[in-house]
Structure formats: C-alpha cells, structure tokens
ROVEX-108469 format. One record per residue: residue number from 1; x, y, z of N, C-alpha, C in turn; residue in three letters. Coordinates in nm, 4 decimals, decimal comma, padded with zeros to 6 digits, m for minus. Last residue first. Layout:
REM ROVEX-108469
@num->NUM	n.u->X	n.v->Y	n.w->Z	ca.u->X	ca.v->Y	ca.w->Z	c.u->X	c.v->Y	c.w->Z	residuo->ALA
...
END
This chain:
REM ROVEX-108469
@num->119	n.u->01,9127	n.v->m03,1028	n.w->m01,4007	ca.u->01,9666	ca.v->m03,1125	ca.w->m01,2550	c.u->02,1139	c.v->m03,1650	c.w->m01,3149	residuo->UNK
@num->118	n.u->01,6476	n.v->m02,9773	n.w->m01,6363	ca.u->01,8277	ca.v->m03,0500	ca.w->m01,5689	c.u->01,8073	c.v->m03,0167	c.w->m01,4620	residuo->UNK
@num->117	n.u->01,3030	n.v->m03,0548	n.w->m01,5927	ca.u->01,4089	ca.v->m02,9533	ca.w->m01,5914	c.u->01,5701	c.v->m03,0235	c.w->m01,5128	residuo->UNK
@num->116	n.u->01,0870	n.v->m03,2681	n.w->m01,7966	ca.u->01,1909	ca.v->m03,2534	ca.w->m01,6676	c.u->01,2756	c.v->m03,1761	c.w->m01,7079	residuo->UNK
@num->115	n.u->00,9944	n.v->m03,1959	n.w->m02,0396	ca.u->00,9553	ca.v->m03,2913	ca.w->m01,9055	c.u->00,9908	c.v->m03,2879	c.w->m01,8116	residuo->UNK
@num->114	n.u->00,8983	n.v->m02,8729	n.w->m02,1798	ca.u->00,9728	ca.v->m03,0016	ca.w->m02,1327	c.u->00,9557	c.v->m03,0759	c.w->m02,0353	residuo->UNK
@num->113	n.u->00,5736	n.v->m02,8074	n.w->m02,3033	ca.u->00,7409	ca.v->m02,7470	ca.w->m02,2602	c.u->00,7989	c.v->m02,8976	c.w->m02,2529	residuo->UNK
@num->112	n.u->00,3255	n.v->m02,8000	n.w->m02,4152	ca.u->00,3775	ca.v->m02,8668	ca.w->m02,2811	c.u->00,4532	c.v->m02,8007	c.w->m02,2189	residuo->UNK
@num->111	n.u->00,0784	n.v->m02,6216	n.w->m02,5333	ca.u->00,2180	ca.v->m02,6376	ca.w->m02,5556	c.u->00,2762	c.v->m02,6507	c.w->m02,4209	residuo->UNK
@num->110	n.u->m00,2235	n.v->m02,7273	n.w->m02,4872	ca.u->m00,1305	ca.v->m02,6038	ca.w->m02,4322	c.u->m00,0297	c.v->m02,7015	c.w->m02,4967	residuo->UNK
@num->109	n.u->m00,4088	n.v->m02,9129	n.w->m02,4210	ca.u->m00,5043	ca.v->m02,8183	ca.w->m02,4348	c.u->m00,4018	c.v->m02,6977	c.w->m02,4427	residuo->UNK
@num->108	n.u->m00,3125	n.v->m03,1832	n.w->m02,1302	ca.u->m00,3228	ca.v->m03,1156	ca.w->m02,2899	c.u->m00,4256	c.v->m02,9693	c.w->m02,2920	residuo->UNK
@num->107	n.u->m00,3085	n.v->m03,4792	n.w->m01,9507	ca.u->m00,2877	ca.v->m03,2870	ca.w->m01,9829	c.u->m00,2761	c.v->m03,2539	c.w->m02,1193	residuo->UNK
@num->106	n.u->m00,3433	n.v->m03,6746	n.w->m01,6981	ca.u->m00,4156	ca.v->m03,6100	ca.w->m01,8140	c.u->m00,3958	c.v->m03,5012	c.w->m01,8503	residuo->UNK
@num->105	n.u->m00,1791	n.v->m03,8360	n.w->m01,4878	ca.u->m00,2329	ca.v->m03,6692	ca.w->m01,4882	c.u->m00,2098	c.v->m03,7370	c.w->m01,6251	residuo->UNK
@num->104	n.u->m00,2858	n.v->m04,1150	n.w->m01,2757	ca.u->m00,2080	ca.v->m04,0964	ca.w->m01,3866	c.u->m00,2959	c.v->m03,9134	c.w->m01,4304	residuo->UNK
@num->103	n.u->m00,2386	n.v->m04,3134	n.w->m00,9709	ca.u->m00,3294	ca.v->m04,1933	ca.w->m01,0321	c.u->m00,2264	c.v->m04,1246	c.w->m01,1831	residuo->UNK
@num->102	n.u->m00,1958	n.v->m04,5278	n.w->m00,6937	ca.u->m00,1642	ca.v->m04,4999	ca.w->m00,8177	c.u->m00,2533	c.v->m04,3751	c.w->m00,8871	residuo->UNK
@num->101	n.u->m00,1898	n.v->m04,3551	n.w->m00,3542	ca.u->m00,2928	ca.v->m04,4141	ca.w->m00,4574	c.u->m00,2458	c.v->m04,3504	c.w->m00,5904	residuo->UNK
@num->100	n.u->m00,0619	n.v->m04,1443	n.w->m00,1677	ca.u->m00,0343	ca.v->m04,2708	ca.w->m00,2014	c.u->m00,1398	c.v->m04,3443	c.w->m00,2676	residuo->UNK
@num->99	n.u->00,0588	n.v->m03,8139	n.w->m00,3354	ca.u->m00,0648	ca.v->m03,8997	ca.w->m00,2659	c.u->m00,0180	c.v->m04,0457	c.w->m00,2893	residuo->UNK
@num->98	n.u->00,2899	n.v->m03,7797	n.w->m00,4287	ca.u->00,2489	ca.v->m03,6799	ca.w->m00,3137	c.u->00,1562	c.v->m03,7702	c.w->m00,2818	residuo->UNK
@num->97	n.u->00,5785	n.v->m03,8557	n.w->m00,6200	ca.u->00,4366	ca.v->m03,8882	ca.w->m00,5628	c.u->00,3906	c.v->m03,8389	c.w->m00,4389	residuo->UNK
@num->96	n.u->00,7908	n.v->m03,7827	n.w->m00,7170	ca.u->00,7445	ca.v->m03,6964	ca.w->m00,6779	c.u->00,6010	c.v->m03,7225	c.w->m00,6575	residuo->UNK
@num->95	n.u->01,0340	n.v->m04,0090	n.w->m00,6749	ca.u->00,9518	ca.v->m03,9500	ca.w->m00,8064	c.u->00,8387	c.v->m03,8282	c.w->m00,8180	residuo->UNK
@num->94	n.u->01,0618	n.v->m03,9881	n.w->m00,4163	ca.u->01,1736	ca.v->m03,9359	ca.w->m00,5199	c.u->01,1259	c.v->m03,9002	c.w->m00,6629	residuo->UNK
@num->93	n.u->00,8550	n.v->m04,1257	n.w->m00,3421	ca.u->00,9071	ca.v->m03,9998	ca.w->m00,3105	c.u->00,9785	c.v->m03,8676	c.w->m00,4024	residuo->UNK
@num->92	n.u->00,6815	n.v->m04,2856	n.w->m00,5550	ca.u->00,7119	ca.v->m04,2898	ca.w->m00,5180	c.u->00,8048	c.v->m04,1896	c.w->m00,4510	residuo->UNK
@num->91	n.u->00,5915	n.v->m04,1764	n.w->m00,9160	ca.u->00,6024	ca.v->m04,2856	ca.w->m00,8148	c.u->00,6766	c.v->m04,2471	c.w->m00,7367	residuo->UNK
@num->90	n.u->00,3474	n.v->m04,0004	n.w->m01,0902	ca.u->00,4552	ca.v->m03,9863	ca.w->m01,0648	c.u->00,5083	c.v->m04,1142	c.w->m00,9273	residuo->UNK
@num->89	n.u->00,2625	n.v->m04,0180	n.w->m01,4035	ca.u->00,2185	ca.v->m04,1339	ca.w->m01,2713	c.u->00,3801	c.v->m04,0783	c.w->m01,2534	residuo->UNK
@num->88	n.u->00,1338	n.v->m03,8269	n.w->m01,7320	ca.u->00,2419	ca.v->m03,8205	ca.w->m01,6085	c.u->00,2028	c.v->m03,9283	c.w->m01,4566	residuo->UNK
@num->87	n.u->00,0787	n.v->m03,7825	n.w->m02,0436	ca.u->00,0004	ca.v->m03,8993	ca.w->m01,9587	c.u->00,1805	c.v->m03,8901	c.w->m01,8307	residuo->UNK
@num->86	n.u->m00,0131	n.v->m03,5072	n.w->m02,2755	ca.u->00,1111	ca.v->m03,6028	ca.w->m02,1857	c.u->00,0326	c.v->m03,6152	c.w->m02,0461	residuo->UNK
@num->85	n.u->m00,0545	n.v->m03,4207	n.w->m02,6202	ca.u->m00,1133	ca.v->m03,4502	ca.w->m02,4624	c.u->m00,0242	c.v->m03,5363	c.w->m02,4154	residuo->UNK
@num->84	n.u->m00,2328	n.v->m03,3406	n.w->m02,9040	ca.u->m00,1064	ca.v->m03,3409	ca.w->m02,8494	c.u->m00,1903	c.v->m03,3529	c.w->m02,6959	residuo->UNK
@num->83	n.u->m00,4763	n.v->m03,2818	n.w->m03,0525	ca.u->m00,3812	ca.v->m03,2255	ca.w->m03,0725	c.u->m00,2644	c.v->m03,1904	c.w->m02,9312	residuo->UNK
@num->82	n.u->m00,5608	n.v->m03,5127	n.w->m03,1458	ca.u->m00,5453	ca.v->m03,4877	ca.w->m03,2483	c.u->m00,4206	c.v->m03,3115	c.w->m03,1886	residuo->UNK
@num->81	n.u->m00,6212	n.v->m03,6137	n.w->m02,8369	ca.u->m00,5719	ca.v->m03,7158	ca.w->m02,9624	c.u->m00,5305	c.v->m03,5758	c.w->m03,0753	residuo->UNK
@num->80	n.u->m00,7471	n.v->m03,4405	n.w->m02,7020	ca.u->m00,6147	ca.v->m03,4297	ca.w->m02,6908	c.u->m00,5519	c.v->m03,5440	c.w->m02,7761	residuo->UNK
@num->79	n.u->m01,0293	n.v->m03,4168	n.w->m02,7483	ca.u->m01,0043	ca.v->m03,3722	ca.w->m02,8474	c.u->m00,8386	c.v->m03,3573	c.w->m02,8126	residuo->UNK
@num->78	n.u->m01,2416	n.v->m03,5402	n.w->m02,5349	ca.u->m01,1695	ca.v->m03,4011	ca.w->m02,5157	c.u->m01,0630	c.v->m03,3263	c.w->m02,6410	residuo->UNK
@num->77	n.u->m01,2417	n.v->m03,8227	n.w->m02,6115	ca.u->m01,3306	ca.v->m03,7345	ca.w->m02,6027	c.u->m01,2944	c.v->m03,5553	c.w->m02,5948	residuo->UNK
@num->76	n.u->m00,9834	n.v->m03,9271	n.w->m02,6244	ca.u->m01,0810	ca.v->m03,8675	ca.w->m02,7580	c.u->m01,1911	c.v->m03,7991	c.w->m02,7543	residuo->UNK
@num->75	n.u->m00,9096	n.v->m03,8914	n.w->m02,3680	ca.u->m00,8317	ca.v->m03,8421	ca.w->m02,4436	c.u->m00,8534	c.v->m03,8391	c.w->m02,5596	residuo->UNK
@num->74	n.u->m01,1974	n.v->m04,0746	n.w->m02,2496	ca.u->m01,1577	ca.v->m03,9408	ca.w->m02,2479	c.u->m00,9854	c.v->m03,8600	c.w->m02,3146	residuo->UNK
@num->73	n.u->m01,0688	n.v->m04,2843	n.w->m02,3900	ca.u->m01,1525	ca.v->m04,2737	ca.w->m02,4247	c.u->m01,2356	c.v->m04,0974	c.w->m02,3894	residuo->UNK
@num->72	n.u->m00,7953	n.v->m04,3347	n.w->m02,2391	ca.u->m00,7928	ca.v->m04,3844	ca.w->m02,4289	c.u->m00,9268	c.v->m04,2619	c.w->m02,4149	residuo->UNK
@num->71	n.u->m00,8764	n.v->m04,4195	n.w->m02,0074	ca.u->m00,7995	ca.v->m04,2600	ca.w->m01,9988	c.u->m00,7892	c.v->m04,2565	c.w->m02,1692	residuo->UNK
@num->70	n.u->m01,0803	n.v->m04,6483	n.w->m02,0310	ca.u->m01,0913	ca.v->m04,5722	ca.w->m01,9972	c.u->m01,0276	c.v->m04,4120	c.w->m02,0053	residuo->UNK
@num->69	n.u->m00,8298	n.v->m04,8227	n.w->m02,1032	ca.u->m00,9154	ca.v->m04,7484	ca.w->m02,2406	c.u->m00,9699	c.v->m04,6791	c.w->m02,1803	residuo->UNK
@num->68	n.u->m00,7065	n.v->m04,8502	n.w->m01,8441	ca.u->m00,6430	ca.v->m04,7494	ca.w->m01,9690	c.u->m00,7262	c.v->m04,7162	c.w->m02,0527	residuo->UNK
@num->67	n.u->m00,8901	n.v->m05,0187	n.w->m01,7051	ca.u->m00,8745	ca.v->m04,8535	ca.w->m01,6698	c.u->m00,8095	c.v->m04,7423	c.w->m01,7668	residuo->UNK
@num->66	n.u->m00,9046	n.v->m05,1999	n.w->m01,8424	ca.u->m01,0278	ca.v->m05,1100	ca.w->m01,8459	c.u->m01,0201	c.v->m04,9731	c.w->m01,7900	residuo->UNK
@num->65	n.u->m00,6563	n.v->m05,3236	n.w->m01,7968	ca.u->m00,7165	ca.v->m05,2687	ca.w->m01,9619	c.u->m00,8384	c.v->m05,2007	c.w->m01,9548	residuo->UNK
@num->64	n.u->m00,7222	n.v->m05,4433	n.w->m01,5394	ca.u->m00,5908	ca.v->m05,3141	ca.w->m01,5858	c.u->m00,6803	c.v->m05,2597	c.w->m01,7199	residuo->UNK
@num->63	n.u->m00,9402	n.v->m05,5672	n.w->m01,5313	ca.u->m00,9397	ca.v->m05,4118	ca.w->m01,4705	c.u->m00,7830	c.v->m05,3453	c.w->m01,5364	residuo->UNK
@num->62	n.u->m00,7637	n.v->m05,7728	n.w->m01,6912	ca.u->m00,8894	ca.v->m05,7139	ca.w->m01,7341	c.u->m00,9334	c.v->m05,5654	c.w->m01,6817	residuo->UNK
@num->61	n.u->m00,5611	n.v->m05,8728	n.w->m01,5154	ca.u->m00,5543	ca.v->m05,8146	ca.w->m01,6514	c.u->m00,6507	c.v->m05,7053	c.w->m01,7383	residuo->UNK
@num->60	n.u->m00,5907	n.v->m05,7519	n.w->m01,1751	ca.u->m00,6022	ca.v->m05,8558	ca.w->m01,2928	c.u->m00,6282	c.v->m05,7815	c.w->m01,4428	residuo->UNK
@num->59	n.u->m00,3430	n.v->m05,5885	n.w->m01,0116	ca.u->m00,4837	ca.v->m05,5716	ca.w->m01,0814	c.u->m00,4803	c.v->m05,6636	c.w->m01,1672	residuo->UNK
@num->58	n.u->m00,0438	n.v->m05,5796	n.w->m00,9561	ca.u->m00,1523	ca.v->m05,6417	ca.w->m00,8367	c.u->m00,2812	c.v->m05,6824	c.w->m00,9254	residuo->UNK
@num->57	n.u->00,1025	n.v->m05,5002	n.w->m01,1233	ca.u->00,1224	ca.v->m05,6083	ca.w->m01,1001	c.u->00,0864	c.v->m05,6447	c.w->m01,0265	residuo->UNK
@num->56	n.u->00,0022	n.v->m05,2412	n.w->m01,1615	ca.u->00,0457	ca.v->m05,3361	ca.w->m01,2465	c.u->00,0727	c.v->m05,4753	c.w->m01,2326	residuo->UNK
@num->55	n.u->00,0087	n.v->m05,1742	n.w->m00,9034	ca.u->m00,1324	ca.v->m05,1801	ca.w->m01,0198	c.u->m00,1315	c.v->m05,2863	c.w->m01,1169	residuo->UNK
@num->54	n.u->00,2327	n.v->m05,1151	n.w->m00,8561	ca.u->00,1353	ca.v->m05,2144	ca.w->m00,7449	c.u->00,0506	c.v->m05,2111	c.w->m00,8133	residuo->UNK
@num->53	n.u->00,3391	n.v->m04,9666	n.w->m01,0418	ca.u->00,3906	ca.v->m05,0977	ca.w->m01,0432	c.u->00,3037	c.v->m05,1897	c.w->m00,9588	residuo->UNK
@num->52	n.u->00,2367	n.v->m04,7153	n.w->m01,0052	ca.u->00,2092	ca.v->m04,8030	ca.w->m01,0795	c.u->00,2114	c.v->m04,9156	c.w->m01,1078	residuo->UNK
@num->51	n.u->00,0994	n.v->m04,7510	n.w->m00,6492	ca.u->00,1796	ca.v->m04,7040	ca.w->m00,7285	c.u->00,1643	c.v->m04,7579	c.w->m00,8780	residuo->UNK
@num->50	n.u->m00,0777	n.v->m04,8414	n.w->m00,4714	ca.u->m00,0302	ca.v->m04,7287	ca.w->m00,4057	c.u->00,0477	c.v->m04,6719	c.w->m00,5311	residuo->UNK
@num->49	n.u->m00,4769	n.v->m04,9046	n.w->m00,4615	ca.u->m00,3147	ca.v->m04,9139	ca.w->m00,5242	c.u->m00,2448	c.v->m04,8480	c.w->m00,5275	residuo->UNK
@num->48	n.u->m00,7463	n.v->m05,0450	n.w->m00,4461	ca.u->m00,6003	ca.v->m04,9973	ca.w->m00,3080	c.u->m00,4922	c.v->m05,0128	c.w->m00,3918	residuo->UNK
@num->47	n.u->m00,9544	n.v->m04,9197	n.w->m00,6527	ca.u->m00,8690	ca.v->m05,0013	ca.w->m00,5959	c.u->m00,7877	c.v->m04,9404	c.w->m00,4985	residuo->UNK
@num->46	n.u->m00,9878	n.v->m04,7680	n.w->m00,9863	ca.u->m01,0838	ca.v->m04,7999	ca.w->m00,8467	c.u->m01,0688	c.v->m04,9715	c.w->m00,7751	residuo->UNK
@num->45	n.u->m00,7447	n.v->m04,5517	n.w->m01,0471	ca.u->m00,8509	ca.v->m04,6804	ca.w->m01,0752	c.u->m00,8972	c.v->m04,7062	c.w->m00,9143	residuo->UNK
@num->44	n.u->m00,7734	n.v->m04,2286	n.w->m01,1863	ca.u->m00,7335	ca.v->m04,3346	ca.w->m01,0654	c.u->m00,8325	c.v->m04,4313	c.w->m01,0806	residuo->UNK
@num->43	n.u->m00,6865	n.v->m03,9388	n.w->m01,3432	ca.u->m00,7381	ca.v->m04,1040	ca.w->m01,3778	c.u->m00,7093	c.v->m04,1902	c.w->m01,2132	residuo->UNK
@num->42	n.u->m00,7031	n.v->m03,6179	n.w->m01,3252	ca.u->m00,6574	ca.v->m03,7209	ca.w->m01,2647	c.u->m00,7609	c.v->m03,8720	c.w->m01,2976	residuo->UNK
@num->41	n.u->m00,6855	n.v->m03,3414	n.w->m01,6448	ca.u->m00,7670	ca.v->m03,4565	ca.w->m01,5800	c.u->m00,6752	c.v->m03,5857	c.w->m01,4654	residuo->UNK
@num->40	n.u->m00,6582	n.v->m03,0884	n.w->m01,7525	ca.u->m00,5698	ca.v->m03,1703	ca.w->m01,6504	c.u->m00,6501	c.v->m03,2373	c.w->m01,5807	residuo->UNK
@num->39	n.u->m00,6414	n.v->m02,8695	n.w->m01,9924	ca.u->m00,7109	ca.v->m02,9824	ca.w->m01,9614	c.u->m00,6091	c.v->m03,0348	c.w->m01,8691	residuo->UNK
@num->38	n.u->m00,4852	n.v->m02,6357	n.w->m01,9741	ca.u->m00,6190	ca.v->m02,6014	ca.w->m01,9633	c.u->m00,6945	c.v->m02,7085	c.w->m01,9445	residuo->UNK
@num->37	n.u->m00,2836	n.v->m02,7205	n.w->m01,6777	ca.u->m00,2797	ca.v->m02,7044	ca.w->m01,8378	c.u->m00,4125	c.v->m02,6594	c.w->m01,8193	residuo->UNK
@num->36	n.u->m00,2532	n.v->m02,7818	n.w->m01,4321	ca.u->m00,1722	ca.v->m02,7186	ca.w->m01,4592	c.u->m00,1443	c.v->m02,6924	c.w->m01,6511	residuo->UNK
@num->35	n.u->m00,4994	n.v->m02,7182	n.w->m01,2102	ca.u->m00,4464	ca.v->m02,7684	ca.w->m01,3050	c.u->m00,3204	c.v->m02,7056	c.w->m01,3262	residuo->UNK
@num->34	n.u->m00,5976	n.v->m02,7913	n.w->m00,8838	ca.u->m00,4512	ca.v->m02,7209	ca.w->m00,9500	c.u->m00,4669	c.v->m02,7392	c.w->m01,0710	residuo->UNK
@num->33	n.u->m00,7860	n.v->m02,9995	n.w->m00,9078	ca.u->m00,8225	ca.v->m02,8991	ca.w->m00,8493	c.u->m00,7177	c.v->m02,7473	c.w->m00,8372	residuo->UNK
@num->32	n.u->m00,8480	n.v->m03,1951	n.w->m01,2273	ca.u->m00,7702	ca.v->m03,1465	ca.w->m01,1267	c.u->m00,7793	c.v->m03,0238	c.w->m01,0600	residuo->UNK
@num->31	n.u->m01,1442	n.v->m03,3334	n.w->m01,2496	ca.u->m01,0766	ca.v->m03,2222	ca.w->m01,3056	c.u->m00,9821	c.v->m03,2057	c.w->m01,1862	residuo->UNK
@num->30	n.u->m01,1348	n.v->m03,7623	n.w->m01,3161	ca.u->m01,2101	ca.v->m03,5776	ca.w->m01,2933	c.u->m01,1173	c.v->m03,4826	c.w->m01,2792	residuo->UNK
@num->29	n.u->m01,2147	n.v->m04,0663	n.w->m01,3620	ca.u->m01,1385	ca.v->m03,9705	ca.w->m01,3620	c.u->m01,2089	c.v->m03,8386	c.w->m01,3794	residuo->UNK
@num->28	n.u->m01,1949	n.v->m04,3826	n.w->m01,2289	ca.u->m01,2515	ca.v->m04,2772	ca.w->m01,1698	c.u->m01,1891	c.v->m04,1455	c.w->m01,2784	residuo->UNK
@num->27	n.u->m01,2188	n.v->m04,6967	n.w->m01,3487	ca.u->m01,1563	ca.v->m04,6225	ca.w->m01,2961	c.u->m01,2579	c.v->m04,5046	c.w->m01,2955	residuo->UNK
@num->26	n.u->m01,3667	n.v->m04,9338	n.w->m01,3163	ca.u->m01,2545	ca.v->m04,9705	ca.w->m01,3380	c.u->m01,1863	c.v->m04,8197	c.w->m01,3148	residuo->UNK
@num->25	n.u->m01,6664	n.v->m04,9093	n.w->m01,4087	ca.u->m01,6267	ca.v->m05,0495	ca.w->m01,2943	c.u->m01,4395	c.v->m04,9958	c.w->m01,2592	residuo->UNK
@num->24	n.u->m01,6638	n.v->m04,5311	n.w->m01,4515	ca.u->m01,6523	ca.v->m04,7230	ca.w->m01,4747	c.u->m01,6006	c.v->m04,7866	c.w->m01,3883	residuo->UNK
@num->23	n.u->m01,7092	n.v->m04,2295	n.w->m01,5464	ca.u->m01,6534	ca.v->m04,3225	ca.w->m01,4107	c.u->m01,7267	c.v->m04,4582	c.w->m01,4876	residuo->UNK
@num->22	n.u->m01,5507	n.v->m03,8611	n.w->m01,5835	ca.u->m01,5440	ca.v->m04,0254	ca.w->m01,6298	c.u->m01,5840	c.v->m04,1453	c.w->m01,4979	residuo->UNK
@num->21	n.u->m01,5475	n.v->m03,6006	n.w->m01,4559	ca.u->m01,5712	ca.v->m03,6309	ca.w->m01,6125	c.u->m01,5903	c.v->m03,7889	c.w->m01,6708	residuo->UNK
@num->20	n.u->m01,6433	n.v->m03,4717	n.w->m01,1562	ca.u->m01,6185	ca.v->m03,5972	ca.w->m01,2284	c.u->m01,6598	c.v->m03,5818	c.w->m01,3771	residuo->UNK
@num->19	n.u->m01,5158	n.v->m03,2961	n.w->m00,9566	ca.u->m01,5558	ca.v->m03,2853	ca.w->m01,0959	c.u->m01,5342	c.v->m03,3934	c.w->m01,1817	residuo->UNK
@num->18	n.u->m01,5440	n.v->m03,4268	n.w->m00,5950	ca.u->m01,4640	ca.v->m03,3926	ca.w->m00,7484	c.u->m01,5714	c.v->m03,3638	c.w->m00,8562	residuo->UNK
@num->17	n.u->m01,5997	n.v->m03,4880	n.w->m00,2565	ca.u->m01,6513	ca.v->m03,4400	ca.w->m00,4140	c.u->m01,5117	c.v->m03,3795	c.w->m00,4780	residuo->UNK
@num->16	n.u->m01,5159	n.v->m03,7149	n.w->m00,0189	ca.u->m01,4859	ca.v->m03,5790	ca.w->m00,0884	c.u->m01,5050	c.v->m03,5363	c.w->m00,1779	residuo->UNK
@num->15	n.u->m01,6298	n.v->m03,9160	n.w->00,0078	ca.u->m01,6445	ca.v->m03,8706	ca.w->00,1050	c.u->m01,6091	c.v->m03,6782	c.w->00,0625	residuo->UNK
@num->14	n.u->m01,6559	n.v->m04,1404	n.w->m00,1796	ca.u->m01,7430	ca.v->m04,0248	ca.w->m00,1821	c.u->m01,7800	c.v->m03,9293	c.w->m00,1009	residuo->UNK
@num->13	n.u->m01,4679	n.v->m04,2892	n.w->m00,2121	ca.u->m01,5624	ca.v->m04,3232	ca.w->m00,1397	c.u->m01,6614	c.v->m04,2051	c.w->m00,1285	residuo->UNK
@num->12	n.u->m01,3090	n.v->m04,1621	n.w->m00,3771	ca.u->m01,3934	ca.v->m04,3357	ca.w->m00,4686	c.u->m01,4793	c.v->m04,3461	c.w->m00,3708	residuo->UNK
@num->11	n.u->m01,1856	n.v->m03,9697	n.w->m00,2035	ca.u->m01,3147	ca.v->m03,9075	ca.w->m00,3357	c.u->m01,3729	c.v->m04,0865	c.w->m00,3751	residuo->UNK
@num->10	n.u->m01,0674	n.v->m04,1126	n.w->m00,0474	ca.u->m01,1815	ca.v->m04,0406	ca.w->00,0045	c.u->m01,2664	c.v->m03,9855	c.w->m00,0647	residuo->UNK
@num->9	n.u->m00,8675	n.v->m04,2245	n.w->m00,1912	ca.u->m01,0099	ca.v->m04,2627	ca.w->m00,1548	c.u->m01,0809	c.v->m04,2188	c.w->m00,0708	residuo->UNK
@num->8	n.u->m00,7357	n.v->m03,9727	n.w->m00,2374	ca.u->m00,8121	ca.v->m04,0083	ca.w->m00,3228	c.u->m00,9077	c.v->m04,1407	c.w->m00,3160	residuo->UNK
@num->7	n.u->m00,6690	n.v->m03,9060	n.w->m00,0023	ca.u->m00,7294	ca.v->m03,8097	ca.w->m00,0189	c.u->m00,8270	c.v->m03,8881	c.w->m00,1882	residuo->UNK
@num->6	n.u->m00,6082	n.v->m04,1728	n.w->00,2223	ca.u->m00,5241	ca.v->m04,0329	ca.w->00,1347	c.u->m00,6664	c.v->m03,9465	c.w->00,0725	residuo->UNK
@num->5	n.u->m00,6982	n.v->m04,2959	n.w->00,4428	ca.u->m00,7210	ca.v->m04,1867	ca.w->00,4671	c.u->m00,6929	c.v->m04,0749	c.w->00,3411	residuo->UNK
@num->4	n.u->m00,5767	n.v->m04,5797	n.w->00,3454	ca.u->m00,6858	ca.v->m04,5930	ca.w->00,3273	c.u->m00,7694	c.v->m04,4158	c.w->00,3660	residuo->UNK
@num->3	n.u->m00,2509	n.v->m04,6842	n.w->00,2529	ca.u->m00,3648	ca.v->m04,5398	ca.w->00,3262	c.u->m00,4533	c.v->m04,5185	c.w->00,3316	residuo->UNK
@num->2	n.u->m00,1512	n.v->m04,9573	n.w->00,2604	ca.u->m00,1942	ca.v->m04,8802	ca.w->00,1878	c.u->m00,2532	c.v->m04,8033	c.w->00,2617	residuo->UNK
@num->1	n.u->00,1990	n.v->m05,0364	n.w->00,3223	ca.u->00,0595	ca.v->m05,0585	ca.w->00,3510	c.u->m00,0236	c.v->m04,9409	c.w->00,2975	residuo->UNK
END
C-alpha cells in the first residue's frame, strides 16, 4: 500500500520545498539534497507509485512516455548527453530503495566509477 507520508509526496504536494529544475503534467524533477555527483537530479512522476515496475505497469502509456522525455529533456538540457551520465531506480529493500515512491537519480558532471562494488 502506498505511503502517502514518504517524503516525496510531500514535495508533489508541496508540503516540503525542493530545488525544482523540471515540472510537467507527468513528472517532478529537482536537485538532490545529498548529491552525489556535481549533477544529481531526482525525477519522480507525479503519482502513487511505489516502484518501477508499479509505474510501469500501473501508468498509462502516455504519462509513462512523458515522464521519460521529461528526464530525455533535462539530460540535454544540462549538457549530460554529450558528456556521459547514469540513470539509477533503486527497488525495493534489497535493492536499496529508501523512499517508497518510484524516483529515478540523474547523475553526471564526474567520472562515475563503477556500479556496484563485489560482494
């Protein structure tokens, strides 16, 4: 069931201010309050959606595609098209989802490293 308290609808509801860089019928996105690159933008669409897969396969076709060109359109705006950038939705516990509302990290502006450290 969805959380209607997490923290990121409390920013769609405007209960909690962000640095908003992007907003449409379809998604929300602004400056992460940790970054962890010099650009680290959070994308969240504007909806009860706890994960990707509940997005994916809850959101009608159309809001889906509006929320991606949406993260398309700030990743040209910011200039991480030409030089490199990684799109992270972490799911679910194990995956290391901390907030329950789908949300995709925006990063670039830095030499990544690697994706995941062995285990």
């Amino acid at each position: 069931m969805y959380d209607k308290q997490n923290i990121f609808a409390r920013i769609l509801r405007q209960e909690v201010p962000c640095q908003k860089v992007w907003e449409d019928r379809a998604a929300l996105i602004f400056c992460d309050i940790n970054p962890a690159a010099p650009i680290h933008f959070i994308a969240i669409p504007k909806g009860e959606y706890e994960s990707f897969s509940d997005f994916t396969i809850n959101a009608d076709a159309d809001f889906n595609q509006q929320f991606w060109q949406a993260i398309g359109k700030i990743i040209k705006k910011t200039k991480c098209l030409a030089n490199g950038y990684r799109l992270i939705s972490n799911c679910g516990i194990r995956g290391g989802q901390t907030i329950p509302h789908f949300h995709v990290h925006i990063l670039g502006g830095r030499q990544l490293g690697t994706l995941v450290g062995a285990d």
